[in-house]
N, C-alpha and C positions, 0 to 999 in steps of 0.2 A: 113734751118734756117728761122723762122718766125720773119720779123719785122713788127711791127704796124705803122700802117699809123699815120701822122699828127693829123685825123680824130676821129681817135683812141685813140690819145692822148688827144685829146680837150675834149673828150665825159669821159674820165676815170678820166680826174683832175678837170673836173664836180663834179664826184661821190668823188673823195676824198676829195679835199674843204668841201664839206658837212659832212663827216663824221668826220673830224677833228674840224671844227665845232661846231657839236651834241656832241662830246667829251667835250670839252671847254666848252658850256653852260649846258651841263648836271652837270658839276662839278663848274660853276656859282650857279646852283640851288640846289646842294647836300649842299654848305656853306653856304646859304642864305634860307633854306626854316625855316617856321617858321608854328606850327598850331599843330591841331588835325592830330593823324596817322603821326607823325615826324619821329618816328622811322624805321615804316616799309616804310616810300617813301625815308627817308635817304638813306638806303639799297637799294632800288629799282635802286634808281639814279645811285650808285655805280656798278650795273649790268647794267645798260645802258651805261654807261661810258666805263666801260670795255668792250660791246660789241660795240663800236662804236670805242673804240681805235685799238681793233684787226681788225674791219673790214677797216679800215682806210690803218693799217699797211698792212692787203692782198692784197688791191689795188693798194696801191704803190709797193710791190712786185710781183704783178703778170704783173704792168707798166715795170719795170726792166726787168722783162723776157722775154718778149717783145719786149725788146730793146725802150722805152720806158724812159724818164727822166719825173717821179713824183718832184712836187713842193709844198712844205707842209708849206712854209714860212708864218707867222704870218703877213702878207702885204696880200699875194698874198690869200690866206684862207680868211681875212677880206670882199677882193674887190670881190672875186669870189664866194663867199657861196648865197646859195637861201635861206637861212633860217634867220627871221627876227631878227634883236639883244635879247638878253635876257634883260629884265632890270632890273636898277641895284641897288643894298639896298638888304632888307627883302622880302620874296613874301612868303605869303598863301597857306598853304598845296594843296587846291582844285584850285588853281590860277595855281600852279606849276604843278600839274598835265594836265592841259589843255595846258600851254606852251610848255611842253617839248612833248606833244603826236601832234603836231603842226608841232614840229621842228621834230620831226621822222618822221611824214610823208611828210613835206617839203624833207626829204632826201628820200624816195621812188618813190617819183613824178620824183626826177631829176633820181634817178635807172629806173622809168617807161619810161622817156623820152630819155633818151640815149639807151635803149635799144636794139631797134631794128637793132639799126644803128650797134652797138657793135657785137650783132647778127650776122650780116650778113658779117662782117672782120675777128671777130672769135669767133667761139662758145665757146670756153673753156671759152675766157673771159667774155662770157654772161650767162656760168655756175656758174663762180664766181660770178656775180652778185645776179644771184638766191638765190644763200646760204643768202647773205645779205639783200636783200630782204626779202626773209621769215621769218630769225629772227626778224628784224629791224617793220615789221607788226604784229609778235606774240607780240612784247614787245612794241608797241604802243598799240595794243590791252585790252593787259591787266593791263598797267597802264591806261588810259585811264575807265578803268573797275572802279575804284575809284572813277569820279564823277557820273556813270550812275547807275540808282535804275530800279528796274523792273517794281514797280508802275508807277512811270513817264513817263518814257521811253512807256508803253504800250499803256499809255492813250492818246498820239498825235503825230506826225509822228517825223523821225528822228531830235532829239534839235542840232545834230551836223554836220554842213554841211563840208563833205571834199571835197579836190579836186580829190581824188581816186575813179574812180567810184570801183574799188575792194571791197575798206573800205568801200564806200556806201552800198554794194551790199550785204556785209556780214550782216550789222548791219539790214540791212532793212529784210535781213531770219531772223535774232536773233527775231526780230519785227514780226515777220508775224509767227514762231513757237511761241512766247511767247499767241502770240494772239488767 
């Protein structure tokens, strides 16, 4: 029988805080967005939602399997999330799409940064993270795809600075094929 370290635990209720989180503020911005393309980022938010709540839910059960106690309380998710508050009223279709492509990769960064460590305890659980990871990137990606034009985008170096050098790395080929 495999238990997970302390370690292990610390690095995993990292990744879940955040994703319960990104839950929470995506469905802030699903009842508060307001603008041009309301309908399809409505929708959108609702597929981030739901992917940030199952991924949520697999971390704390792959934390259980583990032998592992997940903590998902509304205190502890508050104090422990890396991802900046949402604010709070109405927000702007192109406004909201830049927040919440923010707050998903504020949650990749903490999957980027726990990772290795997770890695090296146990692989399976740094399989799971993968899975989430790559969704969690796809669909930053392509929201995110809503404020960028090809025009713009081509004419001067990357307008959006991340802290991924990955999502750097990609947009700056997207930039250099386009070119």
């Amino acid at each position: 029988m495999f238990q997970g370290s302390d370690a292990l635990h610390d690095n995993l209720q990292k990744v879940l805080v955040d994703l319960i989180e990104l839950h929470i503020q995506g469905k802030q911005a699903h009842w508060n967005l307001l603008g041009s393309n309301f309908r399809d980022l409505h929708l959108q938010l609702d597929e981030i939602v739901d992917a940030a709540r199952e991924f949520s839910d697999e971390v704390a059960e792959r934390m259980r399997a583990v032998y592992l106690v997940p903590d998902g309380r509304s205190s502890v998710v508050s104090a422990g999330t890396a991802l900046p508050e949402f604010p709070a009223g109405p927000v702007e279709t192109t406004a909201v799409v830049d927040l919440i492509v923010d707050r998903m990769y504020a949650a990749t960064n903490t999957i980027r940064t726990v990772h290795d460590d997770v890695d090296d305890e146990d692989p399976t659980t740094a399989d799971v993270l993968h899975g989430i990871l790559e969704r969690l990137e796809q669909l930053a990606w392509m929201t995110g795809a809503e404020n960028r034009h090809p025009q713009k985008d081509a004419a001067k170096p990357e307008t959006r600075e991340r802290d991924e050098s990955a999502a750097a790395e990609g947009l700056d080929r997207v930039g250099a094929i386009a070119n």
